[in-house]
Every structure is written in structure tokens, then in C-alpha cells.
TITI-58994 format. One line per 8 residues: number of its first residue (from 1); their letters; for each residue y, z, x of N, C-alpha, C, CB. Coordinates in steps of 0.05 Angstrom, whole numbers. Glycine has a CB too. Example, Ala and Ser with C-alpha at 12.3 -4.5 7.8 and 13.67 -1.06 7.14 Angstrom:
2
1> AS> -114 156 264 -90 156 246 -66 156 264 -89 181 226 ~ -45 142 257 -21 143 273 1 157 258 -12 114 282
END
This chain:
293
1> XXXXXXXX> -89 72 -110 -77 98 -105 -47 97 -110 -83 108 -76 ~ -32 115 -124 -12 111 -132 14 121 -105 -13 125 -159 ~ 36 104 -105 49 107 -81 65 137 -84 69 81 -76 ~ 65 150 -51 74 172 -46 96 172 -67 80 175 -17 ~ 117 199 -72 140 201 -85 149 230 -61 136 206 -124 ~ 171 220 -49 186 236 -43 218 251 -62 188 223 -20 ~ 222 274 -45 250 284 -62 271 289 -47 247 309 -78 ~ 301 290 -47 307 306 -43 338 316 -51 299 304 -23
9> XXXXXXXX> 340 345 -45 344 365 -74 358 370 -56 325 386 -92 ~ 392 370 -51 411 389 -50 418 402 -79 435 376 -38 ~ 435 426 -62 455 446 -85 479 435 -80 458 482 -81 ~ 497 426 -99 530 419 -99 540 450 -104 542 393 -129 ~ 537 467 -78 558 480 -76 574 486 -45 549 502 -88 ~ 577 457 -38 590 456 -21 589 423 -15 582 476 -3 ~ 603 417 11 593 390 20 575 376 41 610 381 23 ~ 559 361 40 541 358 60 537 347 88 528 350 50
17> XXXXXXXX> 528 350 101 533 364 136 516 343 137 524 402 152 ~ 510 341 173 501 330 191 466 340 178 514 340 221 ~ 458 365 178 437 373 167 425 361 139 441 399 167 ~ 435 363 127 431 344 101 427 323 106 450 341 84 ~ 444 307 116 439 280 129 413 277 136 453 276 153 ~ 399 284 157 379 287 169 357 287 150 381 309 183 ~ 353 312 131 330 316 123 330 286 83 328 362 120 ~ 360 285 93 353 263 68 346 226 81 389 262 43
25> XXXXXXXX> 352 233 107 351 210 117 318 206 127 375 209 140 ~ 310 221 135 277 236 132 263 232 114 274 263 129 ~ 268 231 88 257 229 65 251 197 66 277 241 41 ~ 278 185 62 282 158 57 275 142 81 309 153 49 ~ 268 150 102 253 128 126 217 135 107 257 146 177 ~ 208 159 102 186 165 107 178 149 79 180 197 113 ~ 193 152 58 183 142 30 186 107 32 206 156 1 ~ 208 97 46 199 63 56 180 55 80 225 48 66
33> XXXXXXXX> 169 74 93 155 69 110 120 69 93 164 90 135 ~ 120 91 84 85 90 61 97 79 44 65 120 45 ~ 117 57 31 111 46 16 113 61 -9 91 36 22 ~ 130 83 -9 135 111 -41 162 109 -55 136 151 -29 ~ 165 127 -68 191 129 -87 205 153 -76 184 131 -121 ~ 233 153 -72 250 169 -73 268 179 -91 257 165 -60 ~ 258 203 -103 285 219 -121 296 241 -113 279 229 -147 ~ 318 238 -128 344 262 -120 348 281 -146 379 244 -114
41> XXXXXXXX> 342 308 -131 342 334 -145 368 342 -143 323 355 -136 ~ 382 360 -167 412 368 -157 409 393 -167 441 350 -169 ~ 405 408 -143 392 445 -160 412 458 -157 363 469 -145 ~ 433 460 -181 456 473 -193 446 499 -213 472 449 -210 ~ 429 514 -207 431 545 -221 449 563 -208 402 562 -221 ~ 462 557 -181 484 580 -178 512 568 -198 494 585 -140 ~ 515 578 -223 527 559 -231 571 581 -219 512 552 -274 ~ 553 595 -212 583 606 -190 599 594 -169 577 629 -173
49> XXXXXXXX> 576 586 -159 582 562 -138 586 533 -138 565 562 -124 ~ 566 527 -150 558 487 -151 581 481 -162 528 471 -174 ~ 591 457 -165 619 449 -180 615 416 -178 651 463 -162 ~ 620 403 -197 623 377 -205 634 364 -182 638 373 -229 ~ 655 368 -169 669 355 -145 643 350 -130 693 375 -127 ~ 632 378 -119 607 374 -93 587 357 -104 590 404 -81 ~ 588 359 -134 553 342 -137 568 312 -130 532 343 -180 ~ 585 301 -147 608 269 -142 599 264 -109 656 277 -146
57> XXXXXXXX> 606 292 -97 610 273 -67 579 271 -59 632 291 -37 ~ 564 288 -74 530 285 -54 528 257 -58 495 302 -68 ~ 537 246 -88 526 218 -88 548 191 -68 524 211 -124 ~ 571 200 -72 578 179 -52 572 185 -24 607 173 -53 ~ 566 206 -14 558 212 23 524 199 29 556 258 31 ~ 509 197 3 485 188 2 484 162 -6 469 203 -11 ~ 501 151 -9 502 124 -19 512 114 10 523 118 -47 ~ 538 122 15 547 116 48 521 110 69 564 147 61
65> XXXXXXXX> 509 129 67 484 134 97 472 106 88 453 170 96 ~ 470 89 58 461 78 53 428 80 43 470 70 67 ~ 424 103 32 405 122 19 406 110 -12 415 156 22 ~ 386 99 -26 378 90 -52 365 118 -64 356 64 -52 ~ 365 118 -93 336 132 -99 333 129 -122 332 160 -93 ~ 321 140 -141 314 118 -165 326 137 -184 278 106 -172 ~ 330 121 -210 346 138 -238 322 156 -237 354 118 -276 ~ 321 170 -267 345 185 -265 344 207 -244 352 197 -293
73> XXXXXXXX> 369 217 -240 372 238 -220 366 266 -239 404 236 -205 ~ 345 284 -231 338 315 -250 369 333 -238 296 337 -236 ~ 382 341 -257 398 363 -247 386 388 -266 434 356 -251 ~ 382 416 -245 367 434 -258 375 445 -280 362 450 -244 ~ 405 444 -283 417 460 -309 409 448 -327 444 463 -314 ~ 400 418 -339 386 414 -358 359 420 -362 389 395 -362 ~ 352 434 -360 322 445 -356 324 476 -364 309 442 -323 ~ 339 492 -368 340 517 -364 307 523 -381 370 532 -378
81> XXXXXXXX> 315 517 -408 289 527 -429 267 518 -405 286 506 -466 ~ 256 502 -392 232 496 -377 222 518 -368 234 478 -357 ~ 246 529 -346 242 547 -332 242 577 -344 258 542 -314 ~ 256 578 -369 252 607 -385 225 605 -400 278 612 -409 ~ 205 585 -405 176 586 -415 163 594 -390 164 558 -429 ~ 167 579 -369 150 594 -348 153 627 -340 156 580 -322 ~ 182 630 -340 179 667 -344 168 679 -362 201 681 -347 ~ 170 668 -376 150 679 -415 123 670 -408 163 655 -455
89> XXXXXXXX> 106 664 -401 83 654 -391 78 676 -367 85 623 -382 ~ 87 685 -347 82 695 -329 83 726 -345 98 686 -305 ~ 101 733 -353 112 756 -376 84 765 -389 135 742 -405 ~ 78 755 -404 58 748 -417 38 764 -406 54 721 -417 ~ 27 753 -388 10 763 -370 7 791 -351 10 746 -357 ~ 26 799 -358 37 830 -339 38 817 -316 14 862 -335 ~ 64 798 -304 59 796 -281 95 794 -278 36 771 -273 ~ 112 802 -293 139 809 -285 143 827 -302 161 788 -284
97> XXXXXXXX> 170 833 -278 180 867 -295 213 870 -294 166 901 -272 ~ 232 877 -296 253 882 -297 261 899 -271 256 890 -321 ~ 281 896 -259 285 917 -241 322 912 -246 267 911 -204 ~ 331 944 -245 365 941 -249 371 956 -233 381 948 -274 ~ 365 962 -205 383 963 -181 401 938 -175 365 967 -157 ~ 428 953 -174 439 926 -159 434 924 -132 467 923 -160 ~ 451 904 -129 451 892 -98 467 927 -76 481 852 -97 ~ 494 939 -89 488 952 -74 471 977 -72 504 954 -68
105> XXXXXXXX> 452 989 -98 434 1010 -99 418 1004 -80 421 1013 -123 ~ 402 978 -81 388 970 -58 392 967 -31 383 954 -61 ~ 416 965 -28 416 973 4 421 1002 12 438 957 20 ~ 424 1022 -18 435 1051 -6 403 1058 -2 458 1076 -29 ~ 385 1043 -18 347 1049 -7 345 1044 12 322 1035 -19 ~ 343 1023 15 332 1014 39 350 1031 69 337 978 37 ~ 369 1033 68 383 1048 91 364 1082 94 424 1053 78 ~ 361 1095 68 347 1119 58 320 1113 82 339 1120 18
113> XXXXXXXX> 308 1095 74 281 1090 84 283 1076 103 263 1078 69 ~ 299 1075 126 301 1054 153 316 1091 161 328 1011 153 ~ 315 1110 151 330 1123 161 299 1144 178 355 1135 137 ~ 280 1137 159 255 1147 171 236 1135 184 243 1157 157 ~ 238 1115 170 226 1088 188 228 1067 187 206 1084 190 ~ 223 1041 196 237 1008 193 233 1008 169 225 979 208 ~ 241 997 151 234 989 125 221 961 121 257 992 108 ~ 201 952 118 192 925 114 215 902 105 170 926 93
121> XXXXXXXX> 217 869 123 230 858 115 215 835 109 248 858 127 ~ 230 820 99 209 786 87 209 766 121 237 756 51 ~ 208 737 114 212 721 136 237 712 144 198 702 134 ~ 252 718 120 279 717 127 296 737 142 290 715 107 ~ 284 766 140 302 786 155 308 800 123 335 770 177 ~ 305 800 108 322 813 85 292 845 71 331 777 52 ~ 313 855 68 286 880 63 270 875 42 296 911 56 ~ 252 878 27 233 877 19 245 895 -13 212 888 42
129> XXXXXXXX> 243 886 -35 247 906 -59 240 938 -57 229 895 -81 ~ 259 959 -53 254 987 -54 254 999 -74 268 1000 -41 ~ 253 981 -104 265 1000 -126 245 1012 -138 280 987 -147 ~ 247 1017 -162 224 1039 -181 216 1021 -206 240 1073 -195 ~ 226 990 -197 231 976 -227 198 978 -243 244 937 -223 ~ 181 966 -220 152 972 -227 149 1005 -246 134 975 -193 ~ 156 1014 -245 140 1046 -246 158 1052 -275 148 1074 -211 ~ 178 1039 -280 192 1047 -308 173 1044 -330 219 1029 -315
137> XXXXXXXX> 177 1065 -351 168 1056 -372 173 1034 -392 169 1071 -380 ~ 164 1032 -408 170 1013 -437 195 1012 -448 154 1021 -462 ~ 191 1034 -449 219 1048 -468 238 1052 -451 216 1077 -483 ~ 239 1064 -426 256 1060 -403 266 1032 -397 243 1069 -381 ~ 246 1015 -404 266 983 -393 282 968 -423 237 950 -375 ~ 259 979 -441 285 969 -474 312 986 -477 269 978 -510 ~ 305 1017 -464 326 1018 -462 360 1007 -445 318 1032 -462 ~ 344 1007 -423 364 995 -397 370 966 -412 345 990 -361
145> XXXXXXXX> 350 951 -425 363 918 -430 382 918 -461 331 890 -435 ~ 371 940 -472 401 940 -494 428 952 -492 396 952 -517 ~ 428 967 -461 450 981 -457 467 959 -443 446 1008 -441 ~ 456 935 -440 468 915 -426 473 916 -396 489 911 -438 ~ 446 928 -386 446 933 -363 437 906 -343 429 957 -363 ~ 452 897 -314 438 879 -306 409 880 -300 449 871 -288 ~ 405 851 -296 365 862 -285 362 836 -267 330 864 -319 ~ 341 839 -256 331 819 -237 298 827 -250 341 824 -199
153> XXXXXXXX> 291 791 -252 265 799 -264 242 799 -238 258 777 -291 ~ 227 806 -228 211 808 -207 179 802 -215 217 835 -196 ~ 167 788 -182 147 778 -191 127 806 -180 142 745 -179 ~ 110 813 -197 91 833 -182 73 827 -168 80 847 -194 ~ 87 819 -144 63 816 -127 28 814 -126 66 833 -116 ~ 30 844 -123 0 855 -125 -23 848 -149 4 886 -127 ~ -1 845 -168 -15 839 -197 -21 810 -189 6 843 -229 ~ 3 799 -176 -5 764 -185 -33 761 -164 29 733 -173
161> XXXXXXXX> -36 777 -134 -47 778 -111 -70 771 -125 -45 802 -94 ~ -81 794 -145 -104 805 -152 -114 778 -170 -102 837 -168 ~ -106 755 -177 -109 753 -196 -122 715 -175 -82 764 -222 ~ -113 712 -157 -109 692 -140 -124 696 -113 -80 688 -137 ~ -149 678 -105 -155 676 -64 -147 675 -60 -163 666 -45 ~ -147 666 -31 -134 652 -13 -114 633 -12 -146 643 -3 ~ -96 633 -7 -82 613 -7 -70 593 23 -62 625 -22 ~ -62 574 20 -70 552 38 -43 527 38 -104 538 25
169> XXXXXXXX> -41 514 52 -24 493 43 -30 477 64 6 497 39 ~ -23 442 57 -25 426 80 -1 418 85 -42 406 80 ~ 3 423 113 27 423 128 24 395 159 30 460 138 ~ 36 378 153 53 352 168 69 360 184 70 334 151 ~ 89 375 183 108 377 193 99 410 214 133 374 169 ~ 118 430 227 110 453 244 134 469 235 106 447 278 ~ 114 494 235 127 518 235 141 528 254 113 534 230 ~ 156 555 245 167 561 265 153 571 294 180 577 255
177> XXXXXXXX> 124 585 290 109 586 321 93 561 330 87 610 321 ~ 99 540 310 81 513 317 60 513 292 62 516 351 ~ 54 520 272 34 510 255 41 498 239 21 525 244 ~ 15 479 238 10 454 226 -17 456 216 14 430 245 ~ -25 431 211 -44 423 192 -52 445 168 -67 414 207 ~ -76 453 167 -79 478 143 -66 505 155 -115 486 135 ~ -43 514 131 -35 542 138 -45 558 120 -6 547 140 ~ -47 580 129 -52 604 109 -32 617 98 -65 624 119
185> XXXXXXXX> -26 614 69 0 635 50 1 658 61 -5 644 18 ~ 25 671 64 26 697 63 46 713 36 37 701 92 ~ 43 715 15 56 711 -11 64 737 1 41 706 -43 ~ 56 756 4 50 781 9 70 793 27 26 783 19 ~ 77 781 49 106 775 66 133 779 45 107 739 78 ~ 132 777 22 159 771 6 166 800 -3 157 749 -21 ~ 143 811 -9 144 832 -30 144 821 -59 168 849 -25 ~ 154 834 -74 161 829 -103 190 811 -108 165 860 -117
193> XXXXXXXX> 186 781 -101 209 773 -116 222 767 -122 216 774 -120 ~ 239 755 -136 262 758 -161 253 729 -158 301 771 -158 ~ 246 722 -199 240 702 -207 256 696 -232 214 702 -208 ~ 277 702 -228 295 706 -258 318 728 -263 275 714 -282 ~ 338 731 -275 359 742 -281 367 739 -291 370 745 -275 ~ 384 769 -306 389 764 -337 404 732 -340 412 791 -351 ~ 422 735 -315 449 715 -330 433 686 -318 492 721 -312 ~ 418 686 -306 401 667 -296 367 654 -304 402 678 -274
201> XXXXXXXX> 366 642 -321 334 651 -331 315 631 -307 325 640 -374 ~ 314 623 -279 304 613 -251 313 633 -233 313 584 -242 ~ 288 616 -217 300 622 -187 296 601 -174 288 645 -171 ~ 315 603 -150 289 574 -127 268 575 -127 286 571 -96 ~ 255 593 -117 226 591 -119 211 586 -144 216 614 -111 ~ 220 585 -167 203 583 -192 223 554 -199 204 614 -218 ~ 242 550 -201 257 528 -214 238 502 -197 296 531 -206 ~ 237 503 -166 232 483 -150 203 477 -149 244 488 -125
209> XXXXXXXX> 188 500 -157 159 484 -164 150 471 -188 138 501 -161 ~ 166 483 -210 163 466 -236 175 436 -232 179 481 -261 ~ 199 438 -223 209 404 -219 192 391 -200 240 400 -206 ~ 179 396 -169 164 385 -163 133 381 -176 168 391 -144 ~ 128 387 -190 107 382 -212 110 366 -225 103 398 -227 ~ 142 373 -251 146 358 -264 157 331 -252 158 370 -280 ~ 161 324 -236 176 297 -220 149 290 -207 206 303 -195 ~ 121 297 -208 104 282 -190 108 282 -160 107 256 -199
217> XXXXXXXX> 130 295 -155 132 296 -130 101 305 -109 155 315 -129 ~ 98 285 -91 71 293 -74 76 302 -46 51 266 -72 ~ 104 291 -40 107 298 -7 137 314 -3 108 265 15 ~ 130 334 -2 156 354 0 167 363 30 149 382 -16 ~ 192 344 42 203 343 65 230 361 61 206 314 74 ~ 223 381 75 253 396 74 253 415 104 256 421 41 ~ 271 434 108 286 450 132 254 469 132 326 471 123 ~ 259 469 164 233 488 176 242 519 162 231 490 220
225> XXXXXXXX> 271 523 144 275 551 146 261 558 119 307 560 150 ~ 257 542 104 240 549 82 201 545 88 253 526 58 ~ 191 544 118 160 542 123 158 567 108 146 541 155 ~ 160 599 112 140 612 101 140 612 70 140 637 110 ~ 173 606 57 179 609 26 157 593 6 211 594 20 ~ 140 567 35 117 556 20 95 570 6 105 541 36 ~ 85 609 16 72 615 16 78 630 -17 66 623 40 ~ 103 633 -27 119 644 -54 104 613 -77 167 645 -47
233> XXXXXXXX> 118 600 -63 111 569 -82 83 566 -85 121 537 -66 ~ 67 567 -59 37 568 -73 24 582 -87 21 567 -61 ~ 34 611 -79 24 625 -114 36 622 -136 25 654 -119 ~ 68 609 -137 66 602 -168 61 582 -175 85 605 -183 ~ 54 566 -162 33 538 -160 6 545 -180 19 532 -122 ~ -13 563 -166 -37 562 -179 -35 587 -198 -62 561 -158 ~ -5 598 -203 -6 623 -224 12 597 -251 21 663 -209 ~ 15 580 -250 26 566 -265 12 545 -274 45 561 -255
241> XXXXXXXX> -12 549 -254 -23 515 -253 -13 485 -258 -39 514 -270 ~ -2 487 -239 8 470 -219 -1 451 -199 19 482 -208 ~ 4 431 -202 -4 405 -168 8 414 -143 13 369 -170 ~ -8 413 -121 3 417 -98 7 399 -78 -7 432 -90 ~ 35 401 -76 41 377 -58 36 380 -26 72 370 -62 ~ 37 356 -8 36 358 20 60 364 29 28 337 32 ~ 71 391 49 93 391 55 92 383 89 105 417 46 ~ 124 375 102 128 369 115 163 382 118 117 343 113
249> XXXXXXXX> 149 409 133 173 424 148 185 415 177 164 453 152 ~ 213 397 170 225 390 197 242 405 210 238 369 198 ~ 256 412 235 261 418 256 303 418 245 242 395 282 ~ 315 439 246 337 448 238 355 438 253 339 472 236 ~ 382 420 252 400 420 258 426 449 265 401 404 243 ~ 430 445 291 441 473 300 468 464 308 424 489 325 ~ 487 486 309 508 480 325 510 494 358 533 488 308 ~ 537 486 362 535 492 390 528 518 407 556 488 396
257> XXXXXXXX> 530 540 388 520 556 392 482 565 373 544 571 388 ~ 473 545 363 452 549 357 447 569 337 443 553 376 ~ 473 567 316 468 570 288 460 547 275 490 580 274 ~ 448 552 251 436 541 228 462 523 217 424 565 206 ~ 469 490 220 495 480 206 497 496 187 497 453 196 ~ 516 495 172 532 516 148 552 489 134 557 551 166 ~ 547 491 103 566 478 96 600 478 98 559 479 78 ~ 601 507 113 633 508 117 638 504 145 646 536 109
265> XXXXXXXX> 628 486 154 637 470 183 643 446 179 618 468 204 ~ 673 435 174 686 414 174 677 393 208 719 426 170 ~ 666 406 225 655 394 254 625 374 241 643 426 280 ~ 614 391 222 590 361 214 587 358 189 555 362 225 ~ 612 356 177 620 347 148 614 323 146 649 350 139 ~ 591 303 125 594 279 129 617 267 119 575 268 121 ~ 635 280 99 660 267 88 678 267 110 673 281 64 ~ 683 294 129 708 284 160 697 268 174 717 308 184
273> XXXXXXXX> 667 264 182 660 247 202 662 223 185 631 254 216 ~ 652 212 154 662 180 150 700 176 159 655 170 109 ~ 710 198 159 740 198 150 747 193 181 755 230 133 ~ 738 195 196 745 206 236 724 178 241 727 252 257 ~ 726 155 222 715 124 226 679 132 239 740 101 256 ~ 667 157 236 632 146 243 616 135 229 614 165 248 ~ 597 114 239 589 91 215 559 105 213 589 49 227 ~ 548 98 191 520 113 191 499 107 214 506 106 166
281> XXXXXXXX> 500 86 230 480 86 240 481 103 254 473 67 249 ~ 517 116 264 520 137 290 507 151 277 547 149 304 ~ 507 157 252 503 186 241 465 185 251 514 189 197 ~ 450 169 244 426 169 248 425 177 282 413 142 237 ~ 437 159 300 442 166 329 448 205 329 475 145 341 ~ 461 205 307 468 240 318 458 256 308 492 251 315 ~ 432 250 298 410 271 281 388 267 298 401 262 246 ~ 390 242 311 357 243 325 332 215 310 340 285 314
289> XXXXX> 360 205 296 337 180 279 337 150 288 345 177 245 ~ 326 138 290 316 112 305 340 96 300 286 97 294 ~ 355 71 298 369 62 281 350 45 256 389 46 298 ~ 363 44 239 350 37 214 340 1 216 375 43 189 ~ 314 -3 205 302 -33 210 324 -50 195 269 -39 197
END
């Protein structure tokens, strides 16, 4: 049987925290403990944000903790074409559509429709797609894409719904009300979306299941705040046909007030804490991890 392969995949657009720490230090007990391989994803499509400085330091702050992982390292921007055949594949199929509301048209909807009644939100809190992008014509969206209009390309839900059972995942790790072992997808929770953009041809959700595919990845350990986003990934799992890995959603590093760490807290920066003399093992001491064998 071939040995586990764990991953793990920061964004260099910022620097990495006490939280990071954790879930990469997670990876790398769990992949020497079964006896697996560890690689490092560097998912740079905000290319607004990510910047060469932050990716430089992921690798010396992960080298510090004393974290290995094997060549080569996938950074997503070399991949773009990968991820623009999978939109052309899904395309293909009537299963995306264009939508050119912006960011703020969409919230003057959604306000419209919370003004009569709640408006549906995802698992994150964020509203649910209100636009008309579905319902445009042919000629209505060639027109909008030669006028050089933005777009966000969207997944149709319902279409992909119809086309897919049940969906399922095996889960190691616990959700946010406590579930484990077999969960049931809720794709359906998201609404419609966004799997692409003009200036962008990914998304997370589509960029991160093709690389865990393409990397063999089998055991996917990351933040409990992405448990339901599993249920997005498993339909484009079996709308892509795709391998499905075992995930293992762990338990969030908070601050003192019991926010979510944030990369702009210099308090669990691993670069101020090596700089303010903490040696890694504290760092394992201050995540909750055994000291290292």
C-alpha cells in the first residue's frame, strides 16, 4: 500500500502566525508518524496580494519549526492553463455562466431582499449569489464580455446538483457541531459559486482540488473553518472526476478575545516570536503539540 501523502498549502499574502504553525506542524507529526510524504503548496492566485517576500519567509519560518517536505514545491501560478481546462470542461457542459454584478451591485440586492426577508447566507455568513447572471441570454453575455465588462464565472449549482447523488466525505478530524466520521455534502449551502474570473481563470475551490489530485495528495489536514467548503470540493471532485481524499478538519487557533488568528497580528507572528528569542519547541508548547521525538 503506498504511503499516506500529506500537504500543506499556505497563501504568501502575508506572514505566518501561530495558526499556521499548528496546522503545518499537524501535517508533519501526522505524515512521520504513518510513515507518508509531505508537500508544500504555495496558492498564490490573489496575485494582488501574495508577494515574493511572504512566499521567502513561509520557507524560512518552516524550515525554523524544523518542518522538511519534499521538492518540488507546486506554486499555483504555474498551473494557470490546468485550471482554465477545467473551466472549459465544466463550460462545456452547461454548468457555468458568467455573472457581472459587482461586488457592490450585490450587496445593493441582497440589502433589496433582506429588506423583505433574510436573504439566504452560505456557512460562512456571506449572502448567497442574488444576480440574474443565470437568466441572461447568449447574446446578452457576448455582449457584456466584449464590452469588457467584469464577470465572475459561477458554478450552477442546480445544474451540477442534477447531474450528481449524494455526496459524502470521510472525515478524521470534527466539525464545527462535532461531526466526524461519514459526513453528508451540503453543496447546496453555497449557492452558485464563483469558480473563475475574468482576470482570474481559478478559484480556491477549483484550483485546490485539481492540485490535490494532481499531487496525489490522500490526507487533507487543514482549519475546521473550511469543514463545510468540503461539501463545494466534493462536487467538483466527482464533476471533474477526481480522487477523494481523507480529510482531517482541526480545531482553530484563537486570540484573546476569540477571533480567528489573522495574519496582521504581529502578537503570533512566527517571524516576532523567533525575533523575541522563542525556540520551536515553545512554539509546539504554544499550539497544543507534544514536544517533538
Amino acid at each position: 500500500m503506498p504511503p499516506p501523502v500529506f500537504r500543506f498549502a499556505p497563501s504568501p499574502n502575508g506572514y505566518l502566525h501561530l495558526g499556521h504553525a499548528y496546522s503545518a506542524l499537524l501535517n508533519a507529526d501526522l505524515a512521520r508518524a504513518g510513515g507518508g510524504r509531505l508537500l508544500l503548496r504555495i496558492e498564490d492566485i490573489d496575485t494582488t496580494r501574495c508577494r515574493p517576500d511572504y512566499e521567502a519567509a513561509i520557507y524560512q519560518d518552516l524550515a525554523w519549526l524544523g518542518i522538511a517536505w519534499e521538492p518540488e514545491v507546486r506554486r499555483q501560478s504555474d498551473h494557470l492553463d490546468l485550471y482554465r481546462d477545467a473551466v472549459a470542461q465544466l463550460t462545456a457542459r452547461g454548468l457555468v455562466y458568467p455573472a457581472f454584478e459587482s461586488r457592490a451591485e450585490i450587496a445593493r440586492l441582497v440589502a433589496a431582499r433582506d429588506a423583505v426577508a433574510p436573504w439566504r447566507r452560505d456557512p460562512d455568513g456571506a449572502p448567497l449569489y442574488p444576480g440574474s447572471g443565470k437568466t441572461l441570454s447568449a447574446a446578452e453575455r457576448a455582449k457584456l464580455i466584449a464590452s469588457g465588462t467584469p464577470y465572475a464565472l459561477r458554478l450552477d449549482m442546480d445544474a451540477a446538483r442534477a447531474l450528481v447523488g449524494e455526496l459524502s466525505w470521510s472525515e478524521r478530524g470534527e466539525g464545527p457541531a462535532g461531526e466526524t466520521g461519514t459526513v453528508a455534502a451540503r453543496p447546496d449551502a453555497w449557492g452558485d459559486v464563483v469558480i473563475a474570473r475574468k482576470e482570474t481563470p481559478t478559484s480556491y475551490h477549483l484550483s485546490v482540488v485539481i492540485d490535490d489530485a494532481l499531487q496525489g495528495v490522500t490526507e487533507v489536514v487543514r482549519g475546521a473553518d473550511l469543514f463545510w467548503a468540503t461539501s463545494v470540493h466534493r462536487l467538483l471532485q466527482v464533476l471533474l472526476d477526481l480522487p477523494t481524499p481523507v480529510y482531517r478538519h482541526h480545531r482553530l487557533l484563537r486570540d484573546a478575545e476569540g477571533r480567528k488568528l489573522s495574519k496582521s497580528s504581529a502578537a503570533t507572528g512566527l517571524r516576532e516570536l523567533r525575533a523575541a528569542g522563542v525556540s520551536p519547541q515553545q512554539i509546539r508548547s504554544m499550539v497544543g503539540l507534544a514536544p517533538a521525538g
